[in-house]
TORVEXBA-323643 format. One record per residue (C-alpha): residue number from 1; x, y, z. Coordinates in Angstrom, 2 decimals. Layout:
REC,NUM,X,Y,Z
...
END
This chain:
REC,1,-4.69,-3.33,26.96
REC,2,-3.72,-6.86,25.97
REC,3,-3.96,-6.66,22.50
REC,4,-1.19,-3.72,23.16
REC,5,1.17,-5.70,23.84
REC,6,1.36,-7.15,20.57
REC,7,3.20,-3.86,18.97
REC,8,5.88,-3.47,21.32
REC,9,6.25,-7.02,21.16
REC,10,6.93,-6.90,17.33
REC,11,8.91,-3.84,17.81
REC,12,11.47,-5.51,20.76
REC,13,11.60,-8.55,18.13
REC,14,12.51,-6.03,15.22
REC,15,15.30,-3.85,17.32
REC,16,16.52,-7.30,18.29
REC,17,16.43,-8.66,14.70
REC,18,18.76,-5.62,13.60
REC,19,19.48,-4.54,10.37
REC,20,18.43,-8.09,8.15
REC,21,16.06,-8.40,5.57
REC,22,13.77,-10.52,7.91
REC,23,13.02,-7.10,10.43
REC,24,11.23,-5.84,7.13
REC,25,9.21,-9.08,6.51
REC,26,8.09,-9.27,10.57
REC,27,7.25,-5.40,10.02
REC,28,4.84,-6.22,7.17
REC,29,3.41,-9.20,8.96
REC,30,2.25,-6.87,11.40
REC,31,0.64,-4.54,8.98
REC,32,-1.09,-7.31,7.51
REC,33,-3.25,-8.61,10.85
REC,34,-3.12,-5.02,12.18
REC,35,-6.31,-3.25,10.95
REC,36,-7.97,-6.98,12.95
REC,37,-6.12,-5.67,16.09
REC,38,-7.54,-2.37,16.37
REC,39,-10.85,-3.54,15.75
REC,40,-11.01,-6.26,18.64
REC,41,-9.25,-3.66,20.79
REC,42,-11.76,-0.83,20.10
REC,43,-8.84,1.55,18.53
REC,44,-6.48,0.99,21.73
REC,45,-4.27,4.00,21.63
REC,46,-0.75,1.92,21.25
REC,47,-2.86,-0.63,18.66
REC,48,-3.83,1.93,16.52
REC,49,0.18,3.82,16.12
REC,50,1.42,0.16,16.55
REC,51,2.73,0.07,13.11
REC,52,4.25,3.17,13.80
REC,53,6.01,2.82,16.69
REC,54,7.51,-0.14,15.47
REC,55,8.88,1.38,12.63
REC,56,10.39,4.18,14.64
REC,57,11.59,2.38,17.33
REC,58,13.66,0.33,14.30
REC,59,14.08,3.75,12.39
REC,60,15.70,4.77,16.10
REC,61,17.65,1.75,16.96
REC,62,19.25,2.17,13.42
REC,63,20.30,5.69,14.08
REC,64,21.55,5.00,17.47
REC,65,23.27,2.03,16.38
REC,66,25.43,4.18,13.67
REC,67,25.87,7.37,16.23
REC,68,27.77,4.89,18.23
REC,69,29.45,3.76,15.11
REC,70,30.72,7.52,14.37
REC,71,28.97,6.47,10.68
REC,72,25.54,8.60,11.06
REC,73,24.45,10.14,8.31
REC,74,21.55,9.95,5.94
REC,75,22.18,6.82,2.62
REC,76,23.34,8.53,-1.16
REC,77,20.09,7.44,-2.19
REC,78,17.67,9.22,-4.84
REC,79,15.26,11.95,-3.96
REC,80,16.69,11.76,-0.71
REC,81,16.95,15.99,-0.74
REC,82,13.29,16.07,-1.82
REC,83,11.88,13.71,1.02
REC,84,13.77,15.97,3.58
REC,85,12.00,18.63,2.41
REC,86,9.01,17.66,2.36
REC,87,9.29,16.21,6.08
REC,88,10.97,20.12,7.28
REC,89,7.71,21.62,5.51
REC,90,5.61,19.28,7.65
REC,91,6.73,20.24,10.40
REC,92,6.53,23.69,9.95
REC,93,2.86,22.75,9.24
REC,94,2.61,22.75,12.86
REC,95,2.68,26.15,13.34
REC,96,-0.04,27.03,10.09
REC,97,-2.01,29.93,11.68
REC,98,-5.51,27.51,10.91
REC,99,-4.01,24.77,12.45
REC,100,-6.91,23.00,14.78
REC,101,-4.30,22.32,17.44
REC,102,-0.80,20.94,18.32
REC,103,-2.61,17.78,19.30
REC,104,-4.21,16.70,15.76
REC,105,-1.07,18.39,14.35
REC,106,1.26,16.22,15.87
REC,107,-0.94,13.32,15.10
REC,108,-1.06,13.86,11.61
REC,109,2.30,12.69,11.55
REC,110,1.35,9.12,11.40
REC,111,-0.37,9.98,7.73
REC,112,3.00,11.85,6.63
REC,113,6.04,10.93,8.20
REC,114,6.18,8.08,10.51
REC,115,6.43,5.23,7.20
REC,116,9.04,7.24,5.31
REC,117,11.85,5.07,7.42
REC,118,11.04,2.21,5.64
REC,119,12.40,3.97,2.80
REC,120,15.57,3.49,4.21
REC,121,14.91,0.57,5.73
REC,122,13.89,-1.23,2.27
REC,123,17.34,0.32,0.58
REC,124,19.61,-0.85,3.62
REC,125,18.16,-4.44,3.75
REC,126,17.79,-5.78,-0.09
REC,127,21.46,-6.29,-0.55
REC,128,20.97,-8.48,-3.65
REC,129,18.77,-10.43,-6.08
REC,130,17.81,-13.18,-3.79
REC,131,16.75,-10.57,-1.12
REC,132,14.34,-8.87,-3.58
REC,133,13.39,-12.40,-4.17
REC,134,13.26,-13.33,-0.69
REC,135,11.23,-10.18,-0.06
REC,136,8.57,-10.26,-2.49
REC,137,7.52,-13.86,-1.73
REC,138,7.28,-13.00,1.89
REC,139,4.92,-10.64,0.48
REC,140,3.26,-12.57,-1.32
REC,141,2.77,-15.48,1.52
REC,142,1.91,-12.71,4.09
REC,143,-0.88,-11.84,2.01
REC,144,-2.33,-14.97,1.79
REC,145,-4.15,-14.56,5.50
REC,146,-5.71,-11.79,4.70
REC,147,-7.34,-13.31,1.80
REC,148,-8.09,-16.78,3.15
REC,149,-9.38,-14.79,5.89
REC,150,-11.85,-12.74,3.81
REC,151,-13.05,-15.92,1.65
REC,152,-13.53,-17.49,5.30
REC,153,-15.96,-14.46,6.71
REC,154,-17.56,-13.96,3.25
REC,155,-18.96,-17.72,3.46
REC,156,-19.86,-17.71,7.05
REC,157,-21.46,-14.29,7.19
REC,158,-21.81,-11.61,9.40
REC,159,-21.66,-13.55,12.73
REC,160,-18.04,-14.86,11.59
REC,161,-16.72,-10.84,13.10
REC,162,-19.76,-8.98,13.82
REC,163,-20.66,-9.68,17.23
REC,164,-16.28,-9.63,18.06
REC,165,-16.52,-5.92,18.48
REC,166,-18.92,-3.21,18.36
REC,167,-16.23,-1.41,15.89
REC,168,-17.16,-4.01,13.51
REC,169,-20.30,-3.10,13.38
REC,170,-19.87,0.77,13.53
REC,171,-17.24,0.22,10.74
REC,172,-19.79,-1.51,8.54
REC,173,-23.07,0.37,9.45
REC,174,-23.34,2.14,6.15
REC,175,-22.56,-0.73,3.44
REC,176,-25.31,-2.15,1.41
REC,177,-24.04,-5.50,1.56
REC,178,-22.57,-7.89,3.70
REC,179,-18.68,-7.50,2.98
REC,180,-15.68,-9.28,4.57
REC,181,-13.54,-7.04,6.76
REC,182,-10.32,-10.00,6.65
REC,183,-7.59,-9.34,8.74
REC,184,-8.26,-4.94,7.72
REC,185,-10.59,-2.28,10.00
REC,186,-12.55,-1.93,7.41
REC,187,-15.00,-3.76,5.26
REC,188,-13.19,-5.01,1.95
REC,189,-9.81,-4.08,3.04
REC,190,-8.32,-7.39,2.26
REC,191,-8.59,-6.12,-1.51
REC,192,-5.72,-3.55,-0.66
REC,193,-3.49,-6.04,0.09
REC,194,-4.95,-8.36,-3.09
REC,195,-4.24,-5.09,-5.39
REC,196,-0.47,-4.85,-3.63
REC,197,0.41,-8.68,-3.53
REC,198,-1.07,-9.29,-7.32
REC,199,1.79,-7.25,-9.10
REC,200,4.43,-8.52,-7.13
REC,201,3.23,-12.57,-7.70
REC,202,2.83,-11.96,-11.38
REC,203,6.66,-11.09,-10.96
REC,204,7.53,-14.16,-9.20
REC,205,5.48,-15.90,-12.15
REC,206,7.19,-14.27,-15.06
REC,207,11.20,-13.80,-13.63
REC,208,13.59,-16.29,-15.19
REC,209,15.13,-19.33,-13.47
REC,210,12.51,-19.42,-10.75
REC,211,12.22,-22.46,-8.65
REC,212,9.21,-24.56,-8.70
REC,213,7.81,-23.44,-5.18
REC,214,7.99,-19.74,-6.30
REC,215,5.96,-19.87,-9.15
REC,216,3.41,-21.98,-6.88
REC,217,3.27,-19.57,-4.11
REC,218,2.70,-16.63,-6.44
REC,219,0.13,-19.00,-8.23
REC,220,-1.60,-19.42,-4.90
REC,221,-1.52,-15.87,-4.28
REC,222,-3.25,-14.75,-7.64
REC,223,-6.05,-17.17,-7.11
REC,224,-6.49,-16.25,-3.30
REC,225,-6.10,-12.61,-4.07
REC,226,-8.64,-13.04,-7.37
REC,227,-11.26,-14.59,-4.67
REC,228,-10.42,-11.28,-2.32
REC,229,-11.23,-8.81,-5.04
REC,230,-14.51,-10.52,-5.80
REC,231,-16.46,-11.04,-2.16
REC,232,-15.00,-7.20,-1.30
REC,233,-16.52,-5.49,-3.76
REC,234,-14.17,-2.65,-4.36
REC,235,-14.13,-1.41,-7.83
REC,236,-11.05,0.84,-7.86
REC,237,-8.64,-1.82,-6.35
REC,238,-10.01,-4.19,-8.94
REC,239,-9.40,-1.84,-11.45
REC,240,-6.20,-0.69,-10.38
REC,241,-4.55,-4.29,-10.28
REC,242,-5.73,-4.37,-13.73
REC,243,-3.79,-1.18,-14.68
REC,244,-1.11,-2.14,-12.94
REC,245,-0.37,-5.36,-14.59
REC,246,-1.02,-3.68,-17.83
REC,247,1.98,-1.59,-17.32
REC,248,4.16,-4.25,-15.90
REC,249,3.60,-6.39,-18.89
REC,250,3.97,-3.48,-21.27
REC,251,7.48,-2.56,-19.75
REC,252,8.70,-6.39,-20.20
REC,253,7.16,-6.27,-23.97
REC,254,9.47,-3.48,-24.58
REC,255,12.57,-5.80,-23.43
REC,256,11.56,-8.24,-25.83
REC,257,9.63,-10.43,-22.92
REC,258,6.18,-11.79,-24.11
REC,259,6.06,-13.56,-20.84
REC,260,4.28,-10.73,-18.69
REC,261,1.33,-10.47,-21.32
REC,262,1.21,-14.37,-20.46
REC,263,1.09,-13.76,-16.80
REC,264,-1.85,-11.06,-17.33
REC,265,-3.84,-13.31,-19.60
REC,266,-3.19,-16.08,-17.03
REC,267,-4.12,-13.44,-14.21
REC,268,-7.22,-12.82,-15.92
REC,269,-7.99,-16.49,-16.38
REC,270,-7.78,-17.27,-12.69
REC,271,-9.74,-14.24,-11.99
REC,272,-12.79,-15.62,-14.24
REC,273,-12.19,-18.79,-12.60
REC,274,-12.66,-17.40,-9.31
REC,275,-15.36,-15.51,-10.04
REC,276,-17.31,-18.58,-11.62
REC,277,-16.36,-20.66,-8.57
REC,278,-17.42,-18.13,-6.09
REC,279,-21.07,-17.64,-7.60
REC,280,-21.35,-21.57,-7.88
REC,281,-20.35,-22.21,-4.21
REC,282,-19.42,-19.68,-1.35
REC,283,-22.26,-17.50,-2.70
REC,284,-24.67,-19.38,-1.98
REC,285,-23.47,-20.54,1.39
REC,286,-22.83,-17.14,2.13
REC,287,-26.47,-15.73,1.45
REC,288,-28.20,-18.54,3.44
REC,289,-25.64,-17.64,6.29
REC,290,-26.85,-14.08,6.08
REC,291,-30.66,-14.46,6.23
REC,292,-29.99,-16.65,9.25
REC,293,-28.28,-14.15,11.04
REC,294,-31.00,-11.82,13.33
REC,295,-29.27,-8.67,13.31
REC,296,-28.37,-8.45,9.94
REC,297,-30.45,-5.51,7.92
REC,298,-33.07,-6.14,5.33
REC,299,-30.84,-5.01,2.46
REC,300,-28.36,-6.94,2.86
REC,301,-30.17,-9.86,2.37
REC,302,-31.83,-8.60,-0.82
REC,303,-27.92,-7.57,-2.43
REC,304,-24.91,-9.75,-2.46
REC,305,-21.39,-7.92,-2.63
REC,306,-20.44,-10.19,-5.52
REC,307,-23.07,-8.60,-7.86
REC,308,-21.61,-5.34,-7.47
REC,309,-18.98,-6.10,-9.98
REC,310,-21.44,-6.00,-12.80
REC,311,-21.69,-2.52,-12.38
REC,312,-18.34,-2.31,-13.49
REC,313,-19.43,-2.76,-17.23
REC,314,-21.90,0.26,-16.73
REC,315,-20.44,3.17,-18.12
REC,316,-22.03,5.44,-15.66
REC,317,-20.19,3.36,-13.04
REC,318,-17.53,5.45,-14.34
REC,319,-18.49,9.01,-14.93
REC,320,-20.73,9.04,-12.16
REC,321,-18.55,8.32,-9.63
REC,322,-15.86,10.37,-7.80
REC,323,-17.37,13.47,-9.04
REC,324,-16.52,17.35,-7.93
REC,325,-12.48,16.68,-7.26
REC,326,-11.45,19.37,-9.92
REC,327,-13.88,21.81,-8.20
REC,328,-12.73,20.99,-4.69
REC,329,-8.81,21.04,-5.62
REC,330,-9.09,24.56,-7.36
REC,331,-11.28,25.87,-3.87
REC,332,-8.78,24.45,-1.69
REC,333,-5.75,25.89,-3.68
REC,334,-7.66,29.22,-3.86
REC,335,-8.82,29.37,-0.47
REC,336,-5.41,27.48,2.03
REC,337,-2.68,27.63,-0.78
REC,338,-0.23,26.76,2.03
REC,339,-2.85,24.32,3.92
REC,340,-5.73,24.77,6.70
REC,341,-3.78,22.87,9.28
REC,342,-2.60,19.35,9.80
REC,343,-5.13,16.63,11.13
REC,344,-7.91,17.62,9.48
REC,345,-8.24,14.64,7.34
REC,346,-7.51,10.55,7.84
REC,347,-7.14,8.83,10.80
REC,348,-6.27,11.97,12.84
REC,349,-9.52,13.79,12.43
REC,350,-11.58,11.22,13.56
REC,351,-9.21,10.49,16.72
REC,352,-9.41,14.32,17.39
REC,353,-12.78,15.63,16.14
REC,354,-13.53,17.06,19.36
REC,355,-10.38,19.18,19.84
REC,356,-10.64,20.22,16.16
REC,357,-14.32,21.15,16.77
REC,358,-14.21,22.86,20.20
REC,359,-12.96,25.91,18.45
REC,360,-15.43,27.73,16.53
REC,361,-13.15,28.84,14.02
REC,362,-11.27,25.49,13.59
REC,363,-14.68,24.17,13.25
REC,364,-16.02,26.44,10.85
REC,365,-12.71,25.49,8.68
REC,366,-13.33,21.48,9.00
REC,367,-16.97,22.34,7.80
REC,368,-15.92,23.54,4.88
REC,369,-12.78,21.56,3.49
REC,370,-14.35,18.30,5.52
REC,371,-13.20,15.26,3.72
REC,372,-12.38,14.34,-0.38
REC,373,-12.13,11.25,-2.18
REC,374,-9.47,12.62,-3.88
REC,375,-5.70,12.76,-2.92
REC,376,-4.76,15.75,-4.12
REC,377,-7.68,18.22,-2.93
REC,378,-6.86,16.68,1.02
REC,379,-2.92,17.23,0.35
REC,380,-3.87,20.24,0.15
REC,381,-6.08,20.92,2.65
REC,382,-2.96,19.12,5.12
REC,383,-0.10,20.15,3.46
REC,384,-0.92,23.04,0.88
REC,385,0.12,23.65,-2.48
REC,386,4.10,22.75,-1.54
REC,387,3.25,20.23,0.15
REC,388,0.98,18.27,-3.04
REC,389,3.74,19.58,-5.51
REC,390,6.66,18.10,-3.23
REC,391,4.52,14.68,-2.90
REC,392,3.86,14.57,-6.76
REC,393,7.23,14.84,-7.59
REC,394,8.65,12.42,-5.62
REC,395,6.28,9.63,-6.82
REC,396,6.85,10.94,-10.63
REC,397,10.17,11.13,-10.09
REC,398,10.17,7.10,-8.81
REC,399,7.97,6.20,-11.05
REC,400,9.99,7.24,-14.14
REC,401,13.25,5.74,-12.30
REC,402,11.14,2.60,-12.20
REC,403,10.08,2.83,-15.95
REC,404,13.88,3.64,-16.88
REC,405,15.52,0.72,-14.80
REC,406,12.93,-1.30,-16.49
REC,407,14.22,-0.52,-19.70
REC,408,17.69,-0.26,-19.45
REC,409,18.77,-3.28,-16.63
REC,410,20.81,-5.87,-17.90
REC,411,19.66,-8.44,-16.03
REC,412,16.44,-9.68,-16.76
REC,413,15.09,-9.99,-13.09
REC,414,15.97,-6.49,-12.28
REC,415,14.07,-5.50,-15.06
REC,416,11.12,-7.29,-14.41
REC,417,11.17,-6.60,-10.51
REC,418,11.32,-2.65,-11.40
REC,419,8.57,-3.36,-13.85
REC,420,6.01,-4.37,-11.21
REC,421,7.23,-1.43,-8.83
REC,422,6.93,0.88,-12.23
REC,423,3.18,-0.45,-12.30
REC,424,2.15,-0.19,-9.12
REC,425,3.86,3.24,-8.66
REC,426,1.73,4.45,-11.72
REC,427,-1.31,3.33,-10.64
REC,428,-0.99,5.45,-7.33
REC,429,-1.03,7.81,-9.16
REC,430,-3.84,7.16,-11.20
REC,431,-6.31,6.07,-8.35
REC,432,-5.16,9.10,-6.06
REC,433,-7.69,11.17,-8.34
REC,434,-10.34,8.59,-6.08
REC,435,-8.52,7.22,-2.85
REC,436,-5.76,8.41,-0.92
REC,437,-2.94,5.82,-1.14
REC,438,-0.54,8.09,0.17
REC,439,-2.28,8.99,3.10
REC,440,-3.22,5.67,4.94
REC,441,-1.68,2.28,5.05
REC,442,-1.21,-0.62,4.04
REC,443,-0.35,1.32,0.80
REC,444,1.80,4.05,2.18
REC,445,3.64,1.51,3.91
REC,446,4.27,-0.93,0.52
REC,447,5.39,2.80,-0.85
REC,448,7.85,3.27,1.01
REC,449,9.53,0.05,1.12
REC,450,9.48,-0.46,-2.27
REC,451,10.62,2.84,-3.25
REC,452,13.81,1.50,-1.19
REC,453,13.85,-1.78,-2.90
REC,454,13.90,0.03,-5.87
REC,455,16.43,2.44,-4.55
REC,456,18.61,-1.16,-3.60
REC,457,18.13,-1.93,-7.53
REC,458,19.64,0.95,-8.79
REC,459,22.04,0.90,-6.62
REC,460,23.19,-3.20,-7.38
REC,461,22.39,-1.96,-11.43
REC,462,25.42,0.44,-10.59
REC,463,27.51,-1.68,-8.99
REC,464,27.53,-4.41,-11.82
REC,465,27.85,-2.35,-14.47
REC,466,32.40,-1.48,-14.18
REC,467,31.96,-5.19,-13.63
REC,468,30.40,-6.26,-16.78
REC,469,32.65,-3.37,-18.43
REC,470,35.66,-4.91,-17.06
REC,471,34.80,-8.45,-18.37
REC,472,33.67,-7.11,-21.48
REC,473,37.40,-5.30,-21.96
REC,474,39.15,-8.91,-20.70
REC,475,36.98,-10.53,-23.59
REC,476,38.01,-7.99,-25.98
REC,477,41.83,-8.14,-24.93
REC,478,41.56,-12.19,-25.24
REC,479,40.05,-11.91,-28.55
REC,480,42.82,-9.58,-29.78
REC,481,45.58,-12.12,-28.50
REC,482,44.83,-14.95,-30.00
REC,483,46.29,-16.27,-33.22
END
């Protein structure tokens, strides 16, 4: 019960912090330490919907706060239509005839609705440049203790978390290697948050008129978050930051900015750097700390976590894996074209397995959608076919704004800020075919928020353009005056 304190802590400091870009930043510092939290606490009830309460009781305070104000009503803000939607056709999810229960219903909400505030939240607190600024280099720094964390573990081996919690070891139990959890509840996790921070650094390296100590905290964070990716061992984030600053860099190319294929070559410098330092030194540290440790298993001192990345060169790596998603999409679609009931999948199903199971029916159902790697094909299984076609859209839909604001901004850091949120958009996309980055956090939560930061841009991109217009006509009037 201590560690349950900690939420409503955070929360009381959030509601208290009002509506100021810093309630977002103390939000995400949270996130970052919170997967830790629930592990040492053994999935405490308030630990494990901390991040949730807190953003409602802000999301509540908010509302409250403008009721009283006679102002309350939802932001002009894009696809706001479309995200009501698909939160009404959520909650009439609760009533889906092969629903396993109000209970797991109900609970689902964490993986649907609960982070969709900080939608709002994000628009309503980036005001200007220097908050997006502000913003993404409190990113950036947050992230640094997971990763310092993870390069911490990897080197002192299993006994650095293992005998914390039981969870830890329950949570690891079926890994081939010995992998860092960091400050996440699971083992590699840090990785999401190297794959979220990465983009956003590589903007703080490539944005004009920087100051010195923002180019060195995002060159901190790419080496840190480099280090992350290689002792966790997961491919697809890897991969994805890849992709991601691919499509950053290309958007600035097409502005006539050479400087974000400079940042990815100097991404992918530090990377090989990392990797080279990390086989000379923590490696080997790291495997003698294994073998000394009792309860480790046999295989995990025959493999290191660190070799896995050569598979990554295998083709078959590729084609092998992830396999069956088109098959299990088209059987869901065919079979619960409107959904088989909310909680069946994520967080909620585990927390609920026996209420989901103690009918036979509801049972028989979970058998046979169970689990997918795949976004889509469980979407659809929680949500139906509305509820995967609502979802798509709205992350096209920002994506393209992204790609467009990217293109068209005058000012060079807007461009380059929607650039990285352009990047990192597409690639959820891309890796939902293997993960679920819209069902779980951290990366549902960096969604959200930067869906509103983007919303904030377009918004300031608006509001400067009668501005530049009208300066533009003074020019031309002063030009026509003179002699």
């Amino acid at each position: 019960m201590t560690y349950a304190v900690v939420p409503v802590a955070v929360a009381v400091l959030c509601i208290w912090l009002g509506r100021r870009l810093l309630t977002a930043v103390v939000i995400f510092t949270y996130l970052s330490i919170e997967g830790l939290l629930k592990l040492l606490s053994d999935y405490d009830r308030i630990v494990h919907v901390g991040i949730d309460l807190i953003v409602l009781a802000v999301a509540s305070a908010w509302i409250l706060e403008a009721v009283v104000a006679r102002r309350a009503h939802l932001p002009r803000l894009p696809w706001t239509g479309l995200i009501m939607a698909y939160v009404a056709w959520i909650v009439l999810e609760t009533l889906n005839p092969y629903s396993p229960g109000l209970l797991p219903s109900l609970a689902a909400f964490k993986t649907h609705l609960t982070m969709i505030p900080l939608y709002f939240i994000g628009a309503a607190v980036v005001r200007s440049r220097r908050d997006v600024l502000l913003l993404f280099a409190a990113l950036s720094a947050i992230a640094l203790v997971p990763f310092v964390t993870a390069l911490a573990q990897y080197a002192a081996g299993p006994q650095s978390v293992l005998d914390l919690s039981p969870r830890f070891w329950q949570n690891i139990s079926f890994y081939h290697e010995w992998r860092p959890f960091g400050t996440s509840a699971v083992p590699g996790g840090a990785s999401v948050f190297a794959f979220l921070a990465t983009p956003l650094a590589l903007l703080l390296l490539v944005a004009p008129d920087q100051r010195p100590w923002v180019r060195w905290l995002a060159g901190l964070t790419v080496a840190l978050a480099a280090g992350t990716f290689i002792v966790s061992g997961v491919r697809q984030m890897i991969l994805g930051c890849g992709l991601a600053l691919l499509v950053t860099a290309a958007l600035l190319v097409t502005r006539g900015r050479s400087r974000g294929l400079v940042g990815v070559v100097f991404v992918g410098l530090v990377g090989a750097a990392a990797y080279a330092g990390i086989q000379a030194w923590l490696t080997p540290i790291s495997t003698e700390n294994v073998k000394k440790y009792a309860a480790a298993p046999d295989i995990w001192r025959e493999r290191n976590v660190v070799d896995r990345l050569l598979t990554m060169t295998k083709t078959g790596t590729y084609f092998e894996a992830r396999q069956g998603a088109p098959a299990a999409i088209w059987y869901r679609v065919q079979r619960y074209p409107f959904g088989a009931g909310l909680g069946r999948t994520g967080s909620g199903a585990g927390a609920f397995m026996t209420v989901i199971n103690a009918d036979p029916r509801s049972a028989s159902i979970e058998r046979e959608v169970g689990w997918s790697d795949n976004f889509f094909a469980d979407e659809i299984v929680e949500a139906g076919l509305p509820g995967v076609l609502i979802w798509t859209t709205i992350l096209v839909g920002l994506t393209v704004g992204a790609v467009r604001l990217a293109r068209r901004s005058r000012d060079p850091f807007t461009a380059s800020a929607a650039a990285a949120i352009a990047g990192l958009f597409f690639t959820y996309f891309v890796i939902s075919w293997g993960s679920q980055p819209l069902l779980a956090n951290p990366t549902l939560a960096y969604f959200w928020l930067l869906a509103g930061v983007l919303a904030a841009l377009r918004r300031m991109e608006a509001e400067a353009e009668p501005a530049a217009e009208a300066e533009a006509h003074l020019e031309a009037a002063a030009a026509a005056t003179e002699p």
